[in-house]
NUNU-989446 format. One record per residue (C-alpha): residue number from 1; residue in three letters; x, y, z. Coordinates in steps of 0.001 Angstrom, whole numbers. Example, Ala and Ser with C-alpha at 12.3 -4.5 7.8 and 13.67 -1.06 7.14 Angstrom:
# NUNU-989446
R     k     r        c1        c2        c3
R     1   ala     12300     -4500      7800
R     2   ser     13670     -1060      7140
END
This chain:
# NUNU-989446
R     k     r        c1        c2        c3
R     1   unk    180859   -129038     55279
R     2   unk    178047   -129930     53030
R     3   unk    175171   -127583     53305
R     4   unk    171465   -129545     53827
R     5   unk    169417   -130705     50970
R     6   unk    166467   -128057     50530
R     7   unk    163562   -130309     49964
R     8   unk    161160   -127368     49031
R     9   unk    159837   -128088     45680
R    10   unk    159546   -125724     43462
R    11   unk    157203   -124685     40490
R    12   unk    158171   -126106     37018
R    13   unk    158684   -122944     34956
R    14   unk    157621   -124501     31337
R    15   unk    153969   -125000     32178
R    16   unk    153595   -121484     33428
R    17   unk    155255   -120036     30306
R    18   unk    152665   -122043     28040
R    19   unk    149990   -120444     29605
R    20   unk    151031   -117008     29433
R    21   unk    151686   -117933     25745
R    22   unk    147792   -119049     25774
R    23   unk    146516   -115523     27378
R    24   unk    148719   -113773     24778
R    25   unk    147561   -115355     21748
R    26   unk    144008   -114951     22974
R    27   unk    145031   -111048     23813
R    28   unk    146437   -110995     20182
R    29   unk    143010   -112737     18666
R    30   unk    140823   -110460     20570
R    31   unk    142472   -107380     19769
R    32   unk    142705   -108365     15826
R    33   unk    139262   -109104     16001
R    34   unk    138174   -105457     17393
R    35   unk    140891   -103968     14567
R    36   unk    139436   -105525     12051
R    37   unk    135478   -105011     13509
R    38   unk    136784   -101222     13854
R    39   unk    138119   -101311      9782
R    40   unk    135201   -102797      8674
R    41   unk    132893    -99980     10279
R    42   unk    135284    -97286      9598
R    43   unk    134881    -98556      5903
R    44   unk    130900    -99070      5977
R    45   unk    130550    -94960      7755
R    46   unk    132742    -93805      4747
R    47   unk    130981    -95400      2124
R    48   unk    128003    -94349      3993
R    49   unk    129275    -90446      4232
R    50   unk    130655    -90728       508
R    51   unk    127277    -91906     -1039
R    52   unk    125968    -88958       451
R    53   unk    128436    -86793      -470
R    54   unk    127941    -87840     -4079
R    55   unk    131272    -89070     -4489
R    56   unk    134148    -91980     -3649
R    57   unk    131115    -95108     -3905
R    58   unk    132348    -97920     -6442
R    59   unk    129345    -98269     -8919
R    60   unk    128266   -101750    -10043
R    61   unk    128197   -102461    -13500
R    62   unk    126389   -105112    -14947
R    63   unk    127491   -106820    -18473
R    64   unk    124888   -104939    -20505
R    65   unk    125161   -101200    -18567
R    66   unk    129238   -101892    -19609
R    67   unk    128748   -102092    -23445
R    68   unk    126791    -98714    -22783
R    69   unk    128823    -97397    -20740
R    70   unk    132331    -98590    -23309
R    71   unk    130342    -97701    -26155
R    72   unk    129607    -93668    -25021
R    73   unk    133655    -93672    -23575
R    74   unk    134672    -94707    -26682
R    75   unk    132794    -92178    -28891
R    76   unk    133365    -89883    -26070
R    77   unk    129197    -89028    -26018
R    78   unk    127723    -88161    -22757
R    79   unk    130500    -88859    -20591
R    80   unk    129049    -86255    -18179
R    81   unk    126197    -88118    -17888
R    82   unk    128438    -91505    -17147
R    83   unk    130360    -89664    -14585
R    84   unk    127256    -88060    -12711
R    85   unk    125611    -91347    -12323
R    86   unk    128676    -93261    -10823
R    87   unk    128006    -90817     -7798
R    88   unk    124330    -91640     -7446
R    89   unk    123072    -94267     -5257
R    90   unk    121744    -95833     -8458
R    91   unk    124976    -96534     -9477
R    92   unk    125770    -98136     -5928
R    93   unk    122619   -100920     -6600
R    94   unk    123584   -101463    -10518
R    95   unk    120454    -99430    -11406
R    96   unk    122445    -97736    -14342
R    97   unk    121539    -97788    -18467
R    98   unk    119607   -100483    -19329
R    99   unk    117656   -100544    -16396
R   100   unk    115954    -96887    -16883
R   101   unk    116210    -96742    -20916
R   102   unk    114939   -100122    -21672
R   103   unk    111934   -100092    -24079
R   104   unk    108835   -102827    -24670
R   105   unk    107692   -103591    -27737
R   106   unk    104962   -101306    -28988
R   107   unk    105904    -98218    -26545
R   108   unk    105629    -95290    -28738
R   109   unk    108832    -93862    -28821
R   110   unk    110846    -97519    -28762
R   111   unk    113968    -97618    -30830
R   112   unk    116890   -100049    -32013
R   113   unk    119726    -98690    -30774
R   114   unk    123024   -101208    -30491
R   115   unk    121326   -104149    -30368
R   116   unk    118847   -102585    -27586
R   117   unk    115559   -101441    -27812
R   118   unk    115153    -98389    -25653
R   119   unk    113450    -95385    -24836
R   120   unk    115201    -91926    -24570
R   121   unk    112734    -90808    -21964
R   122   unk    112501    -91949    -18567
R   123   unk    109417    -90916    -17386
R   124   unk    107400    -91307    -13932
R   125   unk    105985    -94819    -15176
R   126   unk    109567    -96153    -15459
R   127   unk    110185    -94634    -12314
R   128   unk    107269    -96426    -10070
R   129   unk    108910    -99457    -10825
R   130   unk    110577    -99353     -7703
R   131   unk    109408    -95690     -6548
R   132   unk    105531    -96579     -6657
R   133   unk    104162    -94666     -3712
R   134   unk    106377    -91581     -5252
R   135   unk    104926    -91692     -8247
R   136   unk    101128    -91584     -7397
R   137   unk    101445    -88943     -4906
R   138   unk    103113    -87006     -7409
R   139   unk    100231    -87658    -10170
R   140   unk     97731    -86287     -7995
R   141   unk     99411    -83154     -7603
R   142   unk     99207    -79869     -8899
R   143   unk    102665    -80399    -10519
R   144   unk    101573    -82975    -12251
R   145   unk     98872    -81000    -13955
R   146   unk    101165    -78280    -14754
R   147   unk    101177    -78582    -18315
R   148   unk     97247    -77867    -18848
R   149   unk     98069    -74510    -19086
R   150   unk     97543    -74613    -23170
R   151   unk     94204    -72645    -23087
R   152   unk     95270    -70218    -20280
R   153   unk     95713    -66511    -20831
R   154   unk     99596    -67729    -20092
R   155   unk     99636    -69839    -23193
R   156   unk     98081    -67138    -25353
R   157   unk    100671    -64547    -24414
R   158   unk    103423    -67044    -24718
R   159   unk    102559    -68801    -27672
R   160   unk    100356    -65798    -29846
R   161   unk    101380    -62204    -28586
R   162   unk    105359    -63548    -28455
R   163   unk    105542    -66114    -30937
R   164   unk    105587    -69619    -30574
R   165   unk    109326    -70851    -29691
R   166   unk    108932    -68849    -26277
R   167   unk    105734    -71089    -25548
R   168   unk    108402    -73910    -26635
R   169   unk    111467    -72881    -24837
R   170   unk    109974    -70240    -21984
R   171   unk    106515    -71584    -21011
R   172   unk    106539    -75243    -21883
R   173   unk    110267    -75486    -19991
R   174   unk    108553    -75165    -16693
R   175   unk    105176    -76189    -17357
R   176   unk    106374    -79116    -19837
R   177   unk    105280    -79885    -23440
R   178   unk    103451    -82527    -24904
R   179   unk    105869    -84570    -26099
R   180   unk    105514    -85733    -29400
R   181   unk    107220    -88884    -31483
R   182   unk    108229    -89141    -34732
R   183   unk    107707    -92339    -37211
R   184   unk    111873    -93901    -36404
R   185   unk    110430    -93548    -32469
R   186   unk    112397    -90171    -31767
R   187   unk    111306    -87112    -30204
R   188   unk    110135    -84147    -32517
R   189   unk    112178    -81107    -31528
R   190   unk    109671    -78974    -30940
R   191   unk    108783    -80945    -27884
R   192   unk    111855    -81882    -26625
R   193   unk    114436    -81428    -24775
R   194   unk    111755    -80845    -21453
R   195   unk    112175    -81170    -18372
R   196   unk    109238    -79488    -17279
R   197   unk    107358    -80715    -14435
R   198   unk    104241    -81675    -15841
R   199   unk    105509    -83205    -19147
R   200   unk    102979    -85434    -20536
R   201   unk    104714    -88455    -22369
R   202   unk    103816    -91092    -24822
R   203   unk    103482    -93296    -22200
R   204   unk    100692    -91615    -20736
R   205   unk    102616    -90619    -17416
R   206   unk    102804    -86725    -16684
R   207   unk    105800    -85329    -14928
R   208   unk    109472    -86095    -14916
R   209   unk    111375    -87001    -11945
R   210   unk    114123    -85054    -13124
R   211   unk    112454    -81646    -12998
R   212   unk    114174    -81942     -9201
R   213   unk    115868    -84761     -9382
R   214   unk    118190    -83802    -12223
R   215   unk    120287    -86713    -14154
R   216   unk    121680    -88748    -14154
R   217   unk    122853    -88546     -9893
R   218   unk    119038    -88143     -8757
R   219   unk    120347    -86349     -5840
R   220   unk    118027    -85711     -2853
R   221   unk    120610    -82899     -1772
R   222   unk    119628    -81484     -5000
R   223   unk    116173    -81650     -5095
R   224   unk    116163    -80128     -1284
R   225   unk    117788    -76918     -2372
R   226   unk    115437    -73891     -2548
R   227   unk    117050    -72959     -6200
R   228   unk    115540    -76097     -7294
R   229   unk    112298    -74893     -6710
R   230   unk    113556    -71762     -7920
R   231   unk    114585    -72836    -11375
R   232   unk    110593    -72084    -11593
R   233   unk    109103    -70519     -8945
R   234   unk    110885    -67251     -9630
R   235   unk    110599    -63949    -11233
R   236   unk    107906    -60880    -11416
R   237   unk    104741    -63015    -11513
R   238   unk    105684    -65897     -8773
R   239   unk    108603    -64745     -6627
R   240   unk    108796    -67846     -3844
R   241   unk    112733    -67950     -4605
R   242   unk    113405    -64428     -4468
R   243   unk    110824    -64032     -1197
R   244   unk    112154    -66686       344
R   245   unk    115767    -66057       136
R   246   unk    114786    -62412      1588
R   247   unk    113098    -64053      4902
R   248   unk    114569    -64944      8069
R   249   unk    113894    -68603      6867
R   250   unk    116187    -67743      3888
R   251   unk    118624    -66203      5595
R   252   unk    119335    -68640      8050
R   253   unk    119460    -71401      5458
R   254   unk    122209    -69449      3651
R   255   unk    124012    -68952      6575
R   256   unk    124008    -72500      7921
R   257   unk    123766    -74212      4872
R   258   unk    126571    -76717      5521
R   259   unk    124907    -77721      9289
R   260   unk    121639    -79185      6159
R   261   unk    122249    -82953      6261
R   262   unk    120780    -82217      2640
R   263   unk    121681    -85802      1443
R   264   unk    120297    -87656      4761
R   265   unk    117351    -90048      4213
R   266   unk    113931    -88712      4789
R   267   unk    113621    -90993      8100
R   268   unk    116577    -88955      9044
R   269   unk    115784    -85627      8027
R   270   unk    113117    -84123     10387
R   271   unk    113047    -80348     10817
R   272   unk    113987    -78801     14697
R   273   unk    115288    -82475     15907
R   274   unk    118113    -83236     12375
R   275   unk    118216    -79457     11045
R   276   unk    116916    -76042     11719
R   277   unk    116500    -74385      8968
R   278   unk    113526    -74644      6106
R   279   unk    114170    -74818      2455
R   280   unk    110967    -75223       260
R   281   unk    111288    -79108       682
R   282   unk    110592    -78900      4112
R   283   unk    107839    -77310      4681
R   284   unk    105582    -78799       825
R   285   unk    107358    -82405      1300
R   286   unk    109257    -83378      4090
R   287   unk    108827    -85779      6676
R   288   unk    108081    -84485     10455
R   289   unk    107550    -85997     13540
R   290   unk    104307    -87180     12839
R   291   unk    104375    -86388      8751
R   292   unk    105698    -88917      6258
R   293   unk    107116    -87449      2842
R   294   unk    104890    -86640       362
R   295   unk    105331    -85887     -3413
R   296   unk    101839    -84339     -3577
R   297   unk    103553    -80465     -2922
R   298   unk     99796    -78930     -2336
R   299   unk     98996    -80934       431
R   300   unk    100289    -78744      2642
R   301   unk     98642    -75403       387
R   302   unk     95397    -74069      2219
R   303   unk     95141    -71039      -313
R   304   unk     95673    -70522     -4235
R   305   unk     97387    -67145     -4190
R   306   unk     97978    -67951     -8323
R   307   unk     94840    -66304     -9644
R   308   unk     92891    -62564     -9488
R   309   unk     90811    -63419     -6351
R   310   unk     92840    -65971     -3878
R   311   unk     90433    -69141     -2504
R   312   unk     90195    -71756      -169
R   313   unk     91346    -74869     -1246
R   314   unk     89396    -77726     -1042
R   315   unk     90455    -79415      2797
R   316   unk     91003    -76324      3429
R   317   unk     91550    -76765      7624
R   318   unk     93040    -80452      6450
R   319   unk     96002    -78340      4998
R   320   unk     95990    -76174      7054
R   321   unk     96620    -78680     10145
R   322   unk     99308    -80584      7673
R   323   unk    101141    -76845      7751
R   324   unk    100679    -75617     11253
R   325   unk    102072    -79364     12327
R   326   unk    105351    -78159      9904
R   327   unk    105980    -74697     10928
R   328   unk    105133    -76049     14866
R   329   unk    107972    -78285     14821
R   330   unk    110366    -75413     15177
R   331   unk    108025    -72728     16723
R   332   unk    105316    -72301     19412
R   333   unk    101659    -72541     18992
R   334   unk    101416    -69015     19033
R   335   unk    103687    -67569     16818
R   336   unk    102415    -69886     14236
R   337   unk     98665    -68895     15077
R   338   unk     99867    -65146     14407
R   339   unk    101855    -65780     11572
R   340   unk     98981    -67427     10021
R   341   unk     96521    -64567     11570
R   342   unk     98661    -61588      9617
R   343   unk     98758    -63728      6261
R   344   unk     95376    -64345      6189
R   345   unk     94056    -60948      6592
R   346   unk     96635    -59354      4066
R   347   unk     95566    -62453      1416
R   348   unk     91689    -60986      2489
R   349   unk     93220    -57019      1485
R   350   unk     94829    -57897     -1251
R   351   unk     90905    -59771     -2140
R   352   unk     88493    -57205     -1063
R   353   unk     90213    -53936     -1863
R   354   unk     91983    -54671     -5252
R   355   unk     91061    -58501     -6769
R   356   unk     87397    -58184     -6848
R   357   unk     86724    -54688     -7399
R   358   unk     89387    -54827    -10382
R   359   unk     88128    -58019    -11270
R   360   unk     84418    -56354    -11447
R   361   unk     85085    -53700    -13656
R   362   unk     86699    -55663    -16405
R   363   unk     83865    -58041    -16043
R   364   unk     81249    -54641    -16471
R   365   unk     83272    -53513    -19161
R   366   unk     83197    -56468    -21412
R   367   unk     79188    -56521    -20714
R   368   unk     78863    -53122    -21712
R   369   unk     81083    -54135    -25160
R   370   unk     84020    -51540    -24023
R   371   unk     86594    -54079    -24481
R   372   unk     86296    -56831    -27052
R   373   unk     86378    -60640    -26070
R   374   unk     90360    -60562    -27569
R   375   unk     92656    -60799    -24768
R   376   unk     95833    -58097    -25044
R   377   unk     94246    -56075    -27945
R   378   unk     93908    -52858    -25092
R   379   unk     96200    -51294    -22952
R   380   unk     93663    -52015    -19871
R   381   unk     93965    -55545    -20567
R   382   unk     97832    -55371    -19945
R   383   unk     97281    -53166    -16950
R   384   unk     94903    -55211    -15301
R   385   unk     97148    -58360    -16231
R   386   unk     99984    -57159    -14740
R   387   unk     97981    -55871    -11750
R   388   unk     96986    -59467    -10132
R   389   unk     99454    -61393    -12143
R   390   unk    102384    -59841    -11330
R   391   unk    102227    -57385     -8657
R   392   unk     99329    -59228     -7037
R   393   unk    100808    -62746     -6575
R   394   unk    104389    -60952     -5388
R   395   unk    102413    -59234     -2605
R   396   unk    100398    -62170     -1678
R   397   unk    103843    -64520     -2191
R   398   unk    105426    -61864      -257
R   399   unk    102758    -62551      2891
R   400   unk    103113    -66672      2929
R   401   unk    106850    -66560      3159
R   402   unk    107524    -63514      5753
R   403   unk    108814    -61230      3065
R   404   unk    108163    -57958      4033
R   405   unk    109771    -55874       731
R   406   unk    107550    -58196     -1109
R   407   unk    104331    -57421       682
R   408   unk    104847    -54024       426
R   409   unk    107482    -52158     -1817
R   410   unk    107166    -54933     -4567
R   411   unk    103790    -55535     -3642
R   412   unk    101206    -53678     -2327
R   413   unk    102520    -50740     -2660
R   414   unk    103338    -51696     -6891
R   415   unk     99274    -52626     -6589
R   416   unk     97943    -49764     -5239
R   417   unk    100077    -47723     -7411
R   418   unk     99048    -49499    -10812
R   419   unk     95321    -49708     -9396
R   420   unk     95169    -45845     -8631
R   421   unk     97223    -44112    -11823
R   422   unk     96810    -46621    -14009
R   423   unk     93723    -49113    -13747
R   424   unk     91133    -46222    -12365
R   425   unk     91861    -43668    -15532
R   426   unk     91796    -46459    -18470
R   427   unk     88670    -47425    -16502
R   428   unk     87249    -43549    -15815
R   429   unk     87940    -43132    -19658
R   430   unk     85892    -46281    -21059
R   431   unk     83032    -45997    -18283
R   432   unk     82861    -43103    -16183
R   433   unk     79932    -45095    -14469
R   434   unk     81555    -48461    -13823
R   435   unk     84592    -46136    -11602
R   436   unk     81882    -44608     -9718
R   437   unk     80916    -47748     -9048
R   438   unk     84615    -48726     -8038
R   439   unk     85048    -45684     -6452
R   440   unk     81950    -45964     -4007
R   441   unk     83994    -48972     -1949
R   442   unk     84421    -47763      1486
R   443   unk     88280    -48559       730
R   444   unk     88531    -46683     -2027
R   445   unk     86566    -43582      -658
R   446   unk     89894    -41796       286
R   447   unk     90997    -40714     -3348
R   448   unk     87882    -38191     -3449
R   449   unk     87616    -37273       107
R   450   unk     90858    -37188       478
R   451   unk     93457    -36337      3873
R   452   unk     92293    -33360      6529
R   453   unk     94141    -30521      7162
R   454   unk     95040    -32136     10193
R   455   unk     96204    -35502      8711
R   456   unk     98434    -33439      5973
R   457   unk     99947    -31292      8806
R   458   unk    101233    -34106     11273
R   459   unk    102644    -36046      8001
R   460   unk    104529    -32900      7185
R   461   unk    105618    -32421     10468
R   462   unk    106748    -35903     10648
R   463   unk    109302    -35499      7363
R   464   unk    110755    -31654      8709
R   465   unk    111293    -33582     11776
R   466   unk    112219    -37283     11200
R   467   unk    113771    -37525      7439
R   468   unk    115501    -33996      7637
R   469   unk    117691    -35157     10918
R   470   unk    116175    -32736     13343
R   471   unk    115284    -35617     15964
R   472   unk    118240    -38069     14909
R   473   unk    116472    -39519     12140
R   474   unk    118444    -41043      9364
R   475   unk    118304    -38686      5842
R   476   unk    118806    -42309      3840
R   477   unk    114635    -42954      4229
R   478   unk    113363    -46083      3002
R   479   unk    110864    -47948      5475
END
């Protein structure tokens, strides 16, 4: 028997596969789409994290930075230099040779070289070109200045007392030279190399960019480390390396130096929000929250702790503010109040007990024709030197950076020592008068009046007791 015709009707099956085929290929698009969208970021964040790293960024060359760049390979002369600036973000906006060395006609040291004329300097004027507001914050600075130090007592040690190539190759290679150029548009030697920051060049400009940011990367990682700063600002007469690397601020940076973002741009490099510890960048330059970056590194200065007697600087609260806003952005108001509190009063010690008085006498000696106006000639001269340039700035360099072996083992208590068996006697033995005179200071008084038998007996008591072991105490010492 024939089963009934089913008259249902039934989808077509082709139409419904077409469609699917539609969503599919739309699926597919889409999903190539956020592949390649995903790529293309990926790519951009590594360039991004290698241009910071200093490394892995493709430089653009231009046709005339090639032939300088072929020429050196060839020759094989300053390579190194070649290879540092292929990692520098100059390198990654075909900034390279020609760009920095080119020369004008009639600039002072201009010279053929290959078919160029060029300029082995690159000095701050070059550099305003595109860094303009850089460059005239730096030439107002004290940095900027630095190489007026010819007629100091510096200069006369340096360049007289030692001999002339330590001015050259000691003094001038921090404070820069005046560089000088030769008829064929070279450099004399005795001038240069420098790289000190306040080089004054034929051009007029003072400084070099280089002094921090060395060549030929430029690096802002590099200029934010505190042994940049240091490459100067250390030793016996201006310790700010070797005080700050003993702080807490110091020892946190050493400890966390890879959490730094050193290379990050300034917009993204704010202390207590980006990073959390202070190198000497961050406090004299930085941006802040409410602080752009500055290349004027005394803006933030309130006090000059560089010469016998410490001052004021002019703007004195202006600075101040600029500093407090710094230090505020990682601490409270009050422990920046304090901190500011305690250096001030030891900065007003170190004035009032030791500066002036010592300051004084050599000032009534040279009246009364005990010393002669020749700097160095006399022993007292040397001691009195050393006194307030040395062990005076480490004590008071040793109070602005939370350095407590600096304020007191290699400061104050270096001061007091050279001030009391040193200073007093040369003094005693050219004027007996003028150390009465010293002598008469209420802080002083103690070195004729001496302790009580009281004050003798409870320190004695103290050392049977507490550096002998009897109560515990450690028998190692040292405060």
């Amino acid at each position: 028997m024939d089963e009934p015709i089913n008259h249902e009707i039934h989808p077509q099956t082709e139409p419904a596969s077409a469609d699917n085929s539609k969503k599919n290929f739309t699926r597919y698009m889409i999903g190539g789409l956020c592949l390649v969208l995903f790529l293309a970021l990926t790519g951009v964040g590594y360039v991004q994290v290698e241009e910071r790293r200093g490394g892995g960024v493709r430089p653009f060359v231009s046709a005339e930075n090639k032939k300088c760049i072929d020429c050196h390979v060839a020759k094989d002369v300053g390579v190194g230099g070649i290879n540092d600036w292929k990692t520098s973000r100059h390198a990654t906006k075909g900034i390279g040779c020609v760009e920095c060395h080119r020369a004008e006609k009639g600039d002072a040291d201009a010279y053929g070289h290959e078919g160029f004329l060029v300029s082995t300097l690159v000095t701050p004027k070059d550099c305003m070109r595109c860094h303009d507001k850089e460059a005239q914050q730096f030439d107002k600075s004290h940095h900027a200045k630095a190489a007026q130090f010819i007629g100091s007592l510096d200069n006369f040690l340096g360049n007289v007392v030692e001999g002339p190539e330590v001015g050259t190759t000691g003094c001038a290679g921090c404070h820069g030279s005046v560089v000088k150029v030769m008829e064929n548009g070279k450099l004399h030697p005795s001038t240069w190399p420098n790289s000190g920051i306040g080089r004054v060049n034929p051009d007029g400009s003072k400084g070099t960019c280089a002094a921090c940011h060395g060549r030929h990367s430029f690096s802002i990682a590099q200029a934010r480390q505190p042994e940049s700063c240091g490459r100067c600002h250390m030793g016996p007469d201006h310790p700010q390396i070797e005080a700050y690397m003993e702080s807490k601020h110091g020892v946190m940076f050493t400890a966390n130096k890879d959490k730094m973002k050193l290379a990050e741009p300034s917009d993204k490099w704010h202390p207590g929000k980006d990073y959390l510890f202070p190198t000497c960048a961050t406090c004299h330059m930085s941006a802040t929250g409410t602080q752009e970056v500055t290349h004027d590194v005394g803006d933030r200065i309130s006090w000059t702790l560089r010469p016998v007697v410490s001052t004021r600087l002019e703007h004195y609260q202006d600075r101040r503010k600029a500093m407090t806003q710094v230090c505020s952005s990682c601490h409270s108001n009050e422990i920046v109040e304090r901190f500011f509190t305690q250096m001030d009063g030891g900065v007003a010690l170190y004035n009032e007990k030791f500066g002036k008085p010592a300051k004084e006498a050599m000032d009534r000696l040279k009246e009364l024709g005990k010393i002669t106006p020749t700097p160095f000639d006399e022993e007292i001269e040397w001691v009195f030197y050393e006194l307030w340039h040395h062990e005076g700035r480490r004590a008071r360099h040793g109070l602005s950076k939370m350095a407590p072996d600096y304020v007191h083992w290699q400061g104050f208590y270096e001061v007091a020592k050279h001030f009391y068996m040193k200073f007093l006697p040369k003094v005693r033995e050219l004027s007996p008068q003028v150390a009465k005179e010293l002598l008469a200071r209420e802080t002083h008084r103690w070195v004729e009046k001496g302790l009580s038998k009281e004050e003798i007996a409870q320190m004695l008591e103290f050392y049977d007791k507490e550096m002998q072991g009897k109560r515990g105490g450690s028998s190692n010492g040292g405060s």
